[in-house]
RODO-2510 file (C-alpha; in nm, 4 decimals, decimal comma):
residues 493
     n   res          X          Y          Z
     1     x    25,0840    15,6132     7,2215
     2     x    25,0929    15,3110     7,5057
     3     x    24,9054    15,3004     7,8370
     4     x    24,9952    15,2064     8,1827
     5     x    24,8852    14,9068     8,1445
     6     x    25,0407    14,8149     7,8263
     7     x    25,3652    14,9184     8,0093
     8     x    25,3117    14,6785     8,2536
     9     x    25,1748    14,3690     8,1366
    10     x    25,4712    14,1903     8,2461
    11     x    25,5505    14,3409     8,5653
    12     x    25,4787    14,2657     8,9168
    13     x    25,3121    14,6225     9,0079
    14     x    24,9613    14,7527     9,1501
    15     x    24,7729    15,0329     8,9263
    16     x    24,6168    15,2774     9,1905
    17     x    24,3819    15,5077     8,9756
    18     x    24,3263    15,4971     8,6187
    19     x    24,4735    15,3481     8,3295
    20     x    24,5994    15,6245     8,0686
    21     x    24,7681    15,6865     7,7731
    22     x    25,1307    15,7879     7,8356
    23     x    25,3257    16,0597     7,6531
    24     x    25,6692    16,0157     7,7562
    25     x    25,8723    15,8914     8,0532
    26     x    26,1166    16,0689     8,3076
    27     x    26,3109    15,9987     8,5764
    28     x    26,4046    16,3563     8,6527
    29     x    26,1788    16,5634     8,7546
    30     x    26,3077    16,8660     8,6638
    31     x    26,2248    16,7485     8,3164
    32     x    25,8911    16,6066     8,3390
    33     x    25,6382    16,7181     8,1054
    34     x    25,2397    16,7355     8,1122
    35     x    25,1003    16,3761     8,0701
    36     x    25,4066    16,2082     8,1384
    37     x    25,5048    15,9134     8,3651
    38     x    25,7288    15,9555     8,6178
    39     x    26,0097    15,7068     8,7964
    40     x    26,1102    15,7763     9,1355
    41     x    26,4182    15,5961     9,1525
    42     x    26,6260    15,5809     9,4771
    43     x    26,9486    15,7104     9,3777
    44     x    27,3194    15,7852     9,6062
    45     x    27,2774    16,0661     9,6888
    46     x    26,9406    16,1441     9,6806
    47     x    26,5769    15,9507     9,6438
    48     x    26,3371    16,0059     9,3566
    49     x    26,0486    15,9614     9,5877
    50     x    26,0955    16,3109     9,7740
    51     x    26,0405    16,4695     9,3969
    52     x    25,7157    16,3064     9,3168
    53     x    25,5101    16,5652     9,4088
    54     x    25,7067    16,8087     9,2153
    55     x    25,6642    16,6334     8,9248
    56     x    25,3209    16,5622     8,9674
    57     x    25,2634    16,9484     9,0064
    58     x    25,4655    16,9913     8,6570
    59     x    25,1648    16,7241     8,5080
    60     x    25,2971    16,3644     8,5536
    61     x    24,9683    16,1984     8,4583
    62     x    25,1165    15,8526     8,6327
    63     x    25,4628    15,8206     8,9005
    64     x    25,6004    15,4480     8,9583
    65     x    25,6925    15,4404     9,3092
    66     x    25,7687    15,1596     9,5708
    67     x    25,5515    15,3377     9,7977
    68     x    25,1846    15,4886     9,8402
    69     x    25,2609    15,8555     9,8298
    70     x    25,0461    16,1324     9,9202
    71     x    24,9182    16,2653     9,5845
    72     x    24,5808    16,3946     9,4288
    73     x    24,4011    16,0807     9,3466
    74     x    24,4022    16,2137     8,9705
    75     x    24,7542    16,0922     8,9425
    76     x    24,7717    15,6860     8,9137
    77     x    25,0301    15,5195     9,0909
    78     x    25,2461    15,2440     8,9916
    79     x    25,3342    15,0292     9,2728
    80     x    25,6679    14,7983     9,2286
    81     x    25,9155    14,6589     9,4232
    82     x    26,1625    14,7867     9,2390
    83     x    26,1878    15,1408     9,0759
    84     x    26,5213    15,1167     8,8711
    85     x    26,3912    14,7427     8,7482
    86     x    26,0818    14,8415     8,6298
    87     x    26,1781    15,1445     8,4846
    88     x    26,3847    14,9171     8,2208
    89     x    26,1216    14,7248     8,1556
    90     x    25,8665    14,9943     8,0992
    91     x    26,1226    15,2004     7,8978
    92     x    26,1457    14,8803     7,6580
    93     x    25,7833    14,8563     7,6319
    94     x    25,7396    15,2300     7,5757
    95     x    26,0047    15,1918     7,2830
    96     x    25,8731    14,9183     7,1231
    97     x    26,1425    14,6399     7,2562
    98     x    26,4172    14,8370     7,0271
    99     x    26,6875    14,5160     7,1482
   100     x    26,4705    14,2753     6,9142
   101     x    26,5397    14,4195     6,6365
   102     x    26,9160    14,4666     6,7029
   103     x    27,1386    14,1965     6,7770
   104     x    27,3267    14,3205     7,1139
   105     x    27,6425    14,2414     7,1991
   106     x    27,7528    14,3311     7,5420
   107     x    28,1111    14,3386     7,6624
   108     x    28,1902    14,3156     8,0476
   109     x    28,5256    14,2904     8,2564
   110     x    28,7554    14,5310     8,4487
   111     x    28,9687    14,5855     8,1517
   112     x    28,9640    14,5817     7,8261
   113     x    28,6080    14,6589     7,7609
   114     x    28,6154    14,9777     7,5645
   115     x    28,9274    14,8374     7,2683
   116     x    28,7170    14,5325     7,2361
   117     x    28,3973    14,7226     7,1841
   118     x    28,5621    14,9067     6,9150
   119     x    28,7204    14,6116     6,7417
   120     x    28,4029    14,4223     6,7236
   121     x    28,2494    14,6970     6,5802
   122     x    28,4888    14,6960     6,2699
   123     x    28,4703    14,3768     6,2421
   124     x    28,1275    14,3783     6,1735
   125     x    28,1703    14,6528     6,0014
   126     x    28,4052    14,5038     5,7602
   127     x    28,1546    14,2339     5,7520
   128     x    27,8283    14,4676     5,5895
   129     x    27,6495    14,5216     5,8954
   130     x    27,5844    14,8479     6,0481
   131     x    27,6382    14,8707     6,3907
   132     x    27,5771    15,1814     6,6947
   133     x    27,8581    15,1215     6,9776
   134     x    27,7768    15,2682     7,3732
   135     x    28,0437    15,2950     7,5657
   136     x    28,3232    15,4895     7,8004
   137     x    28,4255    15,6774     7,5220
   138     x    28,1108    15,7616     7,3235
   139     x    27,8147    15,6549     7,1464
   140     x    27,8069    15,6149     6,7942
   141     x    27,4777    15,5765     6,5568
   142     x    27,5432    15,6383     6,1993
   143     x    27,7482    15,8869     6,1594
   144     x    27,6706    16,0453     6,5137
   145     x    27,8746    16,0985     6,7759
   146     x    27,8652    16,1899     7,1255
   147     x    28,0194    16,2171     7,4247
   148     x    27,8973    15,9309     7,6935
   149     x    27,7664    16,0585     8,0583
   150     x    27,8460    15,7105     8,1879
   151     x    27,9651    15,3513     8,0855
   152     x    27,6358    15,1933     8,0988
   153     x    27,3527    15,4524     8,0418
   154     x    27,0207    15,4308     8,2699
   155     x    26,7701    15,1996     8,1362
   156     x    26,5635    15,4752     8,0150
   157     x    26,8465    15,6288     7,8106
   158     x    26,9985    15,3106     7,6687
   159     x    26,6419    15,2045     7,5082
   160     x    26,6228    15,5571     7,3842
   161     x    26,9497    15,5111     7,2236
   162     x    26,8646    15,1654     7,1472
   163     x    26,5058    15,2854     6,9372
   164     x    26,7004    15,5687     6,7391
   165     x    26,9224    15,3137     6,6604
   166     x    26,6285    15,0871     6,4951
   167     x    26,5262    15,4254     6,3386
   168     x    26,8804    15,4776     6,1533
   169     x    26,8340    15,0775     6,0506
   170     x    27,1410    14,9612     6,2315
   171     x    27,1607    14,5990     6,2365
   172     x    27,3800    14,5461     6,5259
   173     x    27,4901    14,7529     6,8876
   174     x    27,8008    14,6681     7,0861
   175     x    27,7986    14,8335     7,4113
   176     x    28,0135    14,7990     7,7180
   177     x    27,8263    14,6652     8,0691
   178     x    27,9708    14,8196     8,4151
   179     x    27,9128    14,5470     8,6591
   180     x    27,6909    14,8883     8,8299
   181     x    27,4825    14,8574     8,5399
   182     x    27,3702    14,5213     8,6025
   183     x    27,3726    14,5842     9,0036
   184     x    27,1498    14,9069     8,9501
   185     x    26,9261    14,6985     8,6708
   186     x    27,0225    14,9566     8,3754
   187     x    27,0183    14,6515     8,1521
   188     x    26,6791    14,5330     8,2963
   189     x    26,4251    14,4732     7,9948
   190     x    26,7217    14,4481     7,7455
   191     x    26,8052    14,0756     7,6431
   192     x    27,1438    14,0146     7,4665
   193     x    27,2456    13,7760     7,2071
   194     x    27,5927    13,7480     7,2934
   195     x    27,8278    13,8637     7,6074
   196     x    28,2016    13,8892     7,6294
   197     x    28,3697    13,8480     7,9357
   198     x    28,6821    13,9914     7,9693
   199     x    28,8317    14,0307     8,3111
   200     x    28,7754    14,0273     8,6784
   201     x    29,0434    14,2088     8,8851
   202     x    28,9874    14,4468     9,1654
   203     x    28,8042    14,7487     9,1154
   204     x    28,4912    14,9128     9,1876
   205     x    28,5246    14,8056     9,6016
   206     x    28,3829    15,0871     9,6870
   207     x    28,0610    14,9988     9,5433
   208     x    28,0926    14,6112     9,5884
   209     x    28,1385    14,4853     9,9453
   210     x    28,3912    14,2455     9,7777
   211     x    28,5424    14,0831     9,4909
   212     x    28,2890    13,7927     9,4970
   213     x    28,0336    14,0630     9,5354
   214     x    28,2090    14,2349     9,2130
   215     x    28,1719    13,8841     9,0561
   216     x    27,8183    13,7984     9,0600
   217     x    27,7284    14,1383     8,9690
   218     x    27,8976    14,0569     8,6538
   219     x    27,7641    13,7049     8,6489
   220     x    27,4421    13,8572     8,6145
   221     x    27,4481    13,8870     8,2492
   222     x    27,5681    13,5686     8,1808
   223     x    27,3512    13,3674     8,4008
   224     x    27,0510    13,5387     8,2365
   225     x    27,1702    13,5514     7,8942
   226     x    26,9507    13,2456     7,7449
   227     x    26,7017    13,2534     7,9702
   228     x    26,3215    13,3834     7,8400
   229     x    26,4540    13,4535     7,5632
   230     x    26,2487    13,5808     7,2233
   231     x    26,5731    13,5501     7,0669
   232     x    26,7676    13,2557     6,9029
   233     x    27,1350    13,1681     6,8843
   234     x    27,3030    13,2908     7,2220
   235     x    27,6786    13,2753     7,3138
   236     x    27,9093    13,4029     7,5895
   237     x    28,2276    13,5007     7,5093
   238     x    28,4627    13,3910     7,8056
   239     x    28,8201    13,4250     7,9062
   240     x    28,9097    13,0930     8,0063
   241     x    29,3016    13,2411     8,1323
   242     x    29,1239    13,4437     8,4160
   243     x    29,0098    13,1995     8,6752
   244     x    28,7115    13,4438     8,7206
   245     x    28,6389    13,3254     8,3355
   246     x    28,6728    12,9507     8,4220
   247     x    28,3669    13,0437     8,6608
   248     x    28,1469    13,2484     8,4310
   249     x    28,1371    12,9872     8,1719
   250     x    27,9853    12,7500     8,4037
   251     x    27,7159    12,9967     8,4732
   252     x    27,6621    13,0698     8,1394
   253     x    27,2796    12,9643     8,0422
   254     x    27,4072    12,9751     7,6728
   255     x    27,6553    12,8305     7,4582
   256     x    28,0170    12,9344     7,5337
   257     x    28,3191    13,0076     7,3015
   258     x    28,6007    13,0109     7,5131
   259     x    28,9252    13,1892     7,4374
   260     x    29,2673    13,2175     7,6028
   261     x    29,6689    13,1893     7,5432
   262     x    29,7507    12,9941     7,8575
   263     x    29,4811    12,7658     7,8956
   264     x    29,2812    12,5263     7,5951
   265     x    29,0498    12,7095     7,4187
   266     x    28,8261    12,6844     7,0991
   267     x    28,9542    13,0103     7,0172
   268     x    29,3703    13,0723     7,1038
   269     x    29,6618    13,2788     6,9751
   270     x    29,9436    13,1224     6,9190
   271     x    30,3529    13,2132     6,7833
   272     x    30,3297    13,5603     6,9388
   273     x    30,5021    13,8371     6,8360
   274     x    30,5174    14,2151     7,0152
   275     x    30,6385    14,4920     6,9157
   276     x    30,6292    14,8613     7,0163
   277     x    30,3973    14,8900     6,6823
   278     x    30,2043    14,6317     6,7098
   279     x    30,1186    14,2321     6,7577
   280     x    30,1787    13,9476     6,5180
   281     x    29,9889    13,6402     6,6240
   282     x    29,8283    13,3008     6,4480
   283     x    29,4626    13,2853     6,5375
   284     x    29,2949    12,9403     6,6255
   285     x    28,9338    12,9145     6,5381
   286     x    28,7120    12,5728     6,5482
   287     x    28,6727    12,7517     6,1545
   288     x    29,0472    12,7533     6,0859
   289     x    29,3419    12,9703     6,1665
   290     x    29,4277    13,2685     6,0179
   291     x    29,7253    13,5323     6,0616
   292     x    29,7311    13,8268     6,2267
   293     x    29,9089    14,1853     6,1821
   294     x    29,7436    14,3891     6,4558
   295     x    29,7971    14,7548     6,4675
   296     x    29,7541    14,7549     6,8418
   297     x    30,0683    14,6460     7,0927
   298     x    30,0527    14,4718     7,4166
   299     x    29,9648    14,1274     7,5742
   300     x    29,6275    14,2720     7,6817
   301     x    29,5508    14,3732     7,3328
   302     x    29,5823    14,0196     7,1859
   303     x    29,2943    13,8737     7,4782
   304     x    29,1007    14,1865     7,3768
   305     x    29,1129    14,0948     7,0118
   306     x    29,0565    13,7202     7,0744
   307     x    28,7316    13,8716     7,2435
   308     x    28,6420    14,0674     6,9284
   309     x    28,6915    13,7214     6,7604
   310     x    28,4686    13,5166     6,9287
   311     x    28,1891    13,7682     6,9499
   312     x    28,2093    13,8100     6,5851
   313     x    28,2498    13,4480     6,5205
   314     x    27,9306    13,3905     6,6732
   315     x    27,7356    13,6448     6,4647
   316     x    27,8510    13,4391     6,1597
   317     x    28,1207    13,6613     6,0699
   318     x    28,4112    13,4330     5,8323
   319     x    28,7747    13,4707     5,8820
   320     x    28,8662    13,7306     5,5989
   321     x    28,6714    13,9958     5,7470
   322     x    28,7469    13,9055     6,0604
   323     x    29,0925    13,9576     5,9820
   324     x    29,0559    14,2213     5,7750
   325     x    28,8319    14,3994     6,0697
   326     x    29,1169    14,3218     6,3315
   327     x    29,4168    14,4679     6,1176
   328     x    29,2111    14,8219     6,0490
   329     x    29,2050    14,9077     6,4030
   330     x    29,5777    15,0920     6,4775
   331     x    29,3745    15,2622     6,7811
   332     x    29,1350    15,3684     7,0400
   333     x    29,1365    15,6778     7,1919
   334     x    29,2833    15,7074     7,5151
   335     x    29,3851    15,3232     7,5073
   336     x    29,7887    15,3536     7,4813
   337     x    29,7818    15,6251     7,2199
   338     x    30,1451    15,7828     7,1196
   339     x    30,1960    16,1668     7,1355
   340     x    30,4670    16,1835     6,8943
   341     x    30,5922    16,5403     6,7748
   342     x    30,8905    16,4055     6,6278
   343     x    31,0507    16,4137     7,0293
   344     x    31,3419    16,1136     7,0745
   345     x    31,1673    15,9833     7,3281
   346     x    30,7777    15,8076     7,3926
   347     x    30,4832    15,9586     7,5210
   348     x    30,2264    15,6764     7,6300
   349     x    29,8678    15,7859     7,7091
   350     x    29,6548    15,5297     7,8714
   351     x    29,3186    15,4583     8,0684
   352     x    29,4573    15,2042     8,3049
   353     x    29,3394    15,2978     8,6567
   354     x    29,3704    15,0152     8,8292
   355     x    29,6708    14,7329     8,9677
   356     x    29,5828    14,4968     8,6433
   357     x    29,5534    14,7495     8,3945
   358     x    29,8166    14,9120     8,5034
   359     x    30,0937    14,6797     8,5372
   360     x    29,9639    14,5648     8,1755
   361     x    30,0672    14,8747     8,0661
   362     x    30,3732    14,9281     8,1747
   363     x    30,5077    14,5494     8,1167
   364     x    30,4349    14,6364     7,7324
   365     x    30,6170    14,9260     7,7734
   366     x    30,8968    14,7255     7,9280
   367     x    30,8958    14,5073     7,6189
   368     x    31,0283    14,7820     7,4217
   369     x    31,1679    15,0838     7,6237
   370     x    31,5650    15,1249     7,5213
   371     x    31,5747    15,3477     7,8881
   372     x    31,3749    15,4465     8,1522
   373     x    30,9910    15,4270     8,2029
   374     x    30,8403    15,7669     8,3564
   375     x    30,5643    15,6765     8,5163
   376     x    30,2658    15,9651     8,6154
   377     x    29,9636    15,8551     8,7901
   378     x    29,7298    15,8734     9,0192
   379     x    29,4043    15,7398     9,1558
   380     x    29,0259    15,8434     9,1478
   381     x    28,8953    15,9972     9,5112
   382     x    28,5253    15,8786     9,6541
   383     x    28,6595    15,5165     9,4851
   384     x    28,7828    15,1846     9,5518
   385     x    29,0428    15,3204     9,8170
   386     x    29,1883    14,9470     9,8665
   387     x    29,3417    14,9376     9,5313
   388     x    29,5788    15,2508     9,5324
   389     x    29,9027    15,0642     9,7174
   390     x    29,8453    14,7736     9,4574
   391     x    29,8818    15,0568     9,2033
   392     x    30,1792    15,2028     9,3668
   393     x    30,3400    14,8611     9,4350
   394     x    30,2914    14,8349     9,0593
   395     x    30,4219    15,1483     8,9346
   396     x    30,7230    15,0767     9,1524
   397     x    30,8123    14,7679     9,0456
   398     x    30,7536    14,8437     8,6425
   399     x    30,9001    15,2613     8,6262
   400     x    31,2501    15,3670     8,6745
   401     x    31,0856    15,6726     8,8044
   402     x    30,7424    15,7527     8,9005
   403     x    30,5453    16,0993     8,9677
   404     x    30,2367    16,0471     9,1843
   405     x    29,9910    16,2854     9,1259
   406     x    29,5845    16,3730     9,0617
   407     x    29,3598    16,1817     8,8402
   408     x    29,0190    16,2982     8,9421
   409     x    29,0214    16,3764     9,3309
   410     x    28,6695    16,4880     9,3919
   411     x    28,5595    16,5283     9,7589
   412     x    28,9036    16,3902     9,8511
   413     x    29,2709    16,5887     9,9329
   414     x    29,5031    16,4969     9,6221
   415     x    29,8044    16,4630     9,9099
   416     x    29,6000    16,2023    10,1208
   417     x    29,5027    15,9878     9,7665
   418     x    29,9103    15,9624     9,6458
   419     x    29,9906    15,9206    10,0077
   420     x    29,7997    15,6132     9,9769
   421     x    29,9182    15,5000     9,7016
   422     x    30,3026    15,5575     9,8326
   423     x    30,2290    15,3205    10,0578
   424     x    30,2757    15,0574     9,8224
   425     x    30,5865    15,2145     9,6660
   426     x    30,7560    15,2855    10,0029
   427     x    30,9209    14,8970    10,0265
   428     x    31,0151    14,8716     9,6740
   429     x    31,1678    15,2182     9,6811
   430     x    31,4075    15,1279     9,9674
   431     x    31,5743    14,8310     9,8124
   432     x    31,5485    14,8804     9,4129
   433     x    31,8747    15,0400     9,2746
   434     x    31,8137    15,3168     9,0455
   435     x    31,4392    15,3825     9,1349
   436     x    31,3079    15,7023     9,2655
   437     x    30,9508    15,9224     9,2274
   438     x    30,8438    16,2262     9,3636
   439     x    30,4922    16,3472     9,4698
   440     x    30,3389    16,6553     9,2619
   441     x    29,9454    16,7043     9,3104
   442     x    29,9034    16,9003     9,0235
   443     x    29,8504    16,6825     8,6942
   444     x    29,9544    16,9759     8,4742
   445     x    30,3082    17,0128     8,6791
   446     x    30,3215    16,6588     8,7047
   447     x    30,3278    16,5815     8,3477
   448     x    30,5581    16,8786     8,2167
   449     x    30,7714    16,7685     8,4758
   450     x    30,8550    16,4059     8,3464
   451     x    30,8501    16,5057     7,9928
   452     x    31,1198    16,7872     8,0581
   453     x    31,3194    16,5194     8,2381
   454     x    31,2881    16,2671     7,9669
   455     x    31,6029    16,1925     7,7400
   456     x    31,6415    16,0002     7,4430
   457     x    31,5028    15,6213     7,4418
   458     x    31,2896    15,6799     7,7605
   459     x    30,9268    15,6082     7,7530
   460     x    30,6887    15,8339     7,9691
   461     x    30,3445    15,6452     8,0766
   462     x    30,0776    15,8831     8,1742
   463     x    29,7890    15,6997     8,3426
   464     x    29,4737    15,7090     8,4845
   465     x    29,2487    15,9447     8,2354
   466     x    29,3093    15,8203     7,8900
   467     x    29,0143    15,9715     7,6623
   468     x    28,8888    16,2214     7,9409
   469     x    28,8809    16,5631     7,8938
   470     x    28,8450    16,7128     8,2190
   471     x    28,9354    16,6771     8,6254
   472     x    28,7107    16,6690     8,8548
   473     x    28,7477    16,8415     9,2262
   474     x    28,5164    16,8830     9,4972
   475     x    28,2413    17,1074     9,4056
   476     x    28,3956    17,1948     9,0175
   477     x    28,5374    17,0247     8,7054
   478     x    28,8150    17,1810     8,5227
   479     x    28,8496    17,1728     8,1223
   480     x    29,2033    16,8901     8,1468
   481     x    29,3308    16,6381     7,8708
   482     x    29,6302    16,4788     7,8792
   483     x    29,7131    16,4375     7,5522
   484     x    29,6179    16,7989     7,4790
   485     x    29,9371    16,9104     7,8038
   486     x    30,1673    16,6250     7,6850
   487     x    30,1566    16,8288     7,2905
   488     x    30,1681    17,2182     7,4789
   489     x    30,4849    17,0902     7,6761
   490     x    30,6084    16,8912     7,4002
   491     x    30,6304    17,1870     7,1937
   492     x    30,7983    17,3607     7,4481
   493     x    31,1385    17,1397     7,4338
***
């Protein structure tokens, strides 16, 4: 058991009423429990601070609030500046500091993030460690699995996850970092040994006033990364292609491996080799070079797994299991995985879902198509509305044919989103021979639609969703994979 005060030795905070011994924290009060502390965190759509006296009324012992609220004077307040900050500190103190016992590994970028989570974790793997991942996709400790609510979890969550991971004696976490995880201070009171930085294109302007803004929010983690630190031997991992990259390692407060294909780097792949299969590649280490077989295609795929390289080359790993790690991986879900059932033609599923990732995609695909590209995408409503004509100027330029069409539309009409996005099809579309799309809201119609079409040697990319399993419309979610409709109208043929 820990008291208020032991929670916040290191914080900047007033204690009004008494110290006490705290069971558990919350940050929902529809959760709280007797003798709990509550955080009344100021949220989108909502603020914590209009709940405090419900949760008071359920038995918070303690709320932390960044204001004097009206409450019997048997419940202590916490006064900080900052709600969501303190909360991650207090949540690390609560848990023991989980992170010190781990060594963290955080991954950040636009794209990319999730494959090179996964790749580092076989690595290390491969290497005798045992490692939890957080991410996208999932989060994995042991041999549990489960579905993740968000990227980043809150601060609360992640050194929850972070303290069961301690209690399963893992001896490593990789875990992807949202650039809204380090604006909303989910990583607050959790101090990494090494971060990866993979890529800054636009996204996420709907929540960042601009790219720069989008920048420094990533920055964060690097700027901070060897600063009061309890730990030893920091490194940022840093893309030195992306001019972004060039910037980050500057900022870096710890040691950085650089990587690249374009530019000089300590860590480089050179004599590449793609294929609709996979990537051959020779990898340049300060430690040596060593070849790869990847199972993974795609340009993007060889920066993700020069990523993997360096993050695992600064946790000691050597180059056989490094290789060895790199060549098990043939896939991550949702990240340009084949639906093949035995059909003449290829069925691409993929997470890209915005004008980078995208246009990654489909110039792999290019690489190897013998015929068209079928293109089916969308873009996300209540997001980043700025980036849908990229995407359609994209899709244009890369498909023979494209069908615009939902992703997840929320509050938004699906017409008004690919409308949008048309927008950056319409000039292409007027001047390149042979190219055509078509505009079908419904994601269901939308894929039958350019699978029936599809003929021998064509490749059909569906975008936008990769791993998900549902669609999500104002005011309900629907059960939706894509994977799971490409198979039912596969069979069909």
């Amino acid at each position: 058991m820990v008291t208020i005060s032991q929670l916040t030795a290191n914080l900047d905070c007033e204690i009004i009423g008494k110290d006490k011994v705290v069971s558990g924290l919350s940050y929902d009060s529809r959760q709280i429990k007797p003798g709990e502390l509550f955080f009344a965190i100021r949220g989108f759509k909502t603020d914590g601070h209009l709940f405090v006296k419900e949760a008071a009324a359920k038995g918070a012992d303690a709320v932390v609030v960044e204001q004097i609220q009206d409450l019997d004077p048997s419940v202590t307040q916490v006064l900080v500046p900052d709600t969501r900050a303190a909360m991650g500190e207090m949540a690390a103190a609560f848990f023991g500091h989980p992170a010190r016992r781990l060594r963290v590994i955080g991954v950040t970028g636009t794209n990319g993030k999730t494959t090179t989570t996964y790749l580092i974790k076989s690595v290390l793997e491969q290497a005798g460690l045992s490692v939890g991942l957080i991410g996208t996709i999932q989060v994995m400790i042991g041999g549990k699995a489960v579905p993740a609510k968000r990227t980043t979890p809150e601060s609360l969550d992640l050194q929850a996850l972070l303290a069961e991971m301690v209690a399963h004696n893992l001896d490593c976490v990789v875990m992807e970092v949202s650039s809204h995880a380090l604006e909303l201070n989910r990583t607050a009171g959790l101090e990494f040994d090494t971060a990866v930085f993979t890529n800054l294109t636009q996204d996420h302007l709907d929540f960042h006033q601009s790219l720069e803004d989008y920048f420094q929010a990533k920055a964060k983690l690097f700027a901070g990364l060897g600063k009061a630190s309890v730990k030893a031997g920091k490194a940022a991992v840093i893309n030195v292609d992306d001019p972004f990259g060039v910037r980050m390692g500057i900022l870096s407060s710890a040691p950085v491996y650089s990587y690249g294909v374009e530019q000089p780097a300590q860590i480089r792949a050179c004599d590449i080799h793609i294929t609709s299969k996979g990537v051959r590649y020779r990898l340049q280490t300060p430690f040596g070079d060593v070849p790869l077989d990847l199972g993974l295609t795609g340009r993007f795929n060889v920066y993700n797994t020069l990523a993997a390289s360096g993050a695992c080359l600064a946790a000691g790993v050597d180059l056989a299991d490094l290789k060895a790690g790199l060549e098990k991986v043939t896939g991550v879900p949702g990240r340009f995985e084949l639906v093949d059932m035995g059909q003449d033609f290829a069925v691409i599923v993929d997470y890209a879902h915005t004008p980078d990732s995208l246009r990654n995609v489909l110039n792999t695909v290019r690489g190897f198509a013998q015929n068209r590209v079928i293109t089916v995408f969308g873009a996300g409503g209540d997001r980043d509305r700025a980036k849908r004509p990229l995407m359609g100027q994209a899709a244009a330029e890369l498909s023979d044919y494209v069908i615009l069409t939902s992703d997840n539309p929320r509050s938004e009409d699906p017409m008004v989103i690919c409308s949008e996005i048309e927008q950056g099809m319409l000039p292409l579309a007027s001047r390149k021979a042979g190219f055509d799309y078509h505009i079908e809201p419904n994601r269901a119609r939308a894929i039958e639609m350019a699978i029936k079409m599809a003929e021998a040697g064509d490749v059909v990319v569906i975008a936008g969703k990769g791993h998900e399993t549902y669609q999500e419309f104002a005011g309900h979610i629907i059960d939706f994979d894509d994977r799971a409709e490409a198979r039912r109208v596969l069979k069909e043929l």
